[in-house]
C-alpha positions as CSV (number, residue, x, y, z in Angstrom):
1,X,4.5,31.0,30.6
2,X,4.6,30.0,33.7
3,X,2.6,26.2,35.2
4,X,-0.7,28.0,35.9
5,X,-0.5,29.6,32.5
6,X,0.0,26.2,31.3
7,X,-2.8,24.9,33.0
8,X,-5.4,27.0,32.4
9,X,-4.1,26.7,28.2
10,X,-4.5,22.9,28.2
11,X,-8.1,23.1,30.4
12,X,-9.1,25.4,27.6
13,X,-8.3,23.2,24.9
14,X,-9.7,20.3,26.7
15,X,-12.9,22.1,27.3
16,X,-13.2,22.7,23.4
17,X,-12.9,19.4,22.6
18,X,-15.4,18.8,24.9
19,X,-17.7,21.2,23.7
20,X,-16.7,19.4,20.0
21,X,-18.1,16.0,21.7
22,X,-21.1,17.4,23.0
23,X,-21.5,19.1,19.3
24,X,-20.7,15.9,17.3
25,X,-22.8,13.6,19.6
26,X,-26.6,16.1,19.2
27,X,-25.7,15.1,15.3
28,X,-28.0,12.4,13.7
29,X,-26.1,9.9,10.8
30,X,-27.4,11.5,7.2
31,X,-27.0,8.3,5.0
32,X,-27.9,10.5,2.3
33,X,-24.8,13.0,2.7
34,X,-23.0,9.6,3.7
35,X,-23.8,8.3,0.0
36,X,-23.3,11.7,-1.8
37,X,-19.9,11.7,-0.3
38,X,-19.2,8.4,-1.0
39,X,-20.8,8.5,-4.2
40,X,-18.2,12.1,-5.1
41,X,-15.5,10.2,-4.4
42,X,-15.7,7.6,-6.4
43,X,-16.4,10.1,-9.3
44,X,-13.2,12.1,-8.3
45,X,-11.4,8.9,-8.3
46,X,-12.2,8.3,-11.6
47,X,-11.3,11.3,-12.8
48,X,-7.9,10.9,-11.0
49,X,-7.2,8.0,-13.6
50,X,-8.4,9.7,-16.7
51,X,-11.7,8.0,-16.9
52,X,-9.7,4.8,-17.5
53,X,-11.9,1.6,-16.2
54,X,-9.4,-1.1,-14.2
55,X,-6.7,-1.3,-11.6
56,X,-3.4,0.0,-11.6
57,X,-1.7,-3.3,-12.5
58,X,1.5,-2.5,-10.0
59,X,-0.6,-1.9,-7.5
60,X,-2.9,-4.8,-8.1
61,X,-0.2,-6.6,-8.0
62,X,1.4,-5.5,-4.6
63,X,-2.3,-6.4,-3.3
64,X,-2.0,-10.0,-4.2
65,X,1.4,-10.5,-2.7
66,X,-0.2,-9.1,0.4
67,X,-3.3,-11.3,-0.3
68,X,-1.5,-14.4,-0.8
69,X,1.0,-13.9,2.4
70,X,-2.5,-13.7,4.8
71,X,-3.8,-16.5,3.0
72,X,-0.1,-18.6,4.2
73,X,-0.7,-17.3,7.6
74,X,-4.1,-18.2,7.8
75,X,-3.2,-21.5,6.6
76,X,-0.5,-22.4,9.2
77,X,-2.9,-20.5,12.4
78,X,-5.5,-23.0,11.1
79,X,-3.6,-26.1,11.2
């Protein structure tokens, strides 16, 4: 290929992403399929664990060391 070649391949792409904009932008929110989705994940999630209700506990635990080491830094910006 040589730098035309080039050229005209990127203004290509850039013209289907513009063409993706213009696409995305004519679109109206759906808070309906928003909720569905939202909804279907949660249920998938779920399913992941084997119906089992909770938190993992490692995991839980991870999020309270990071939890606890904002609250220090928050401490220390507000004094």
């Amino acid at each position: 290929m040589d730098a035309t070649q080039v050229r005209r391949w990127i203004a290509g792409f850039e013209a289907a992403a513009e063409a993706d904009r213009q696409a995305l932008r004519s679109l109206r929110p759906d808070p309906a399929w928003s909720i569905g989705l939202s909804l279907s994940m949660i249920a998938a999630a779920h399913r992941a664990r084997g119906g089992r209700g909770g938190l993992d506990p490692w995991r839980e635990a991870d999020a309270e060391r990071v939890r606890a080491a904002w609250a220090r830094l928050r401490g220390r910006l507000c004094r």
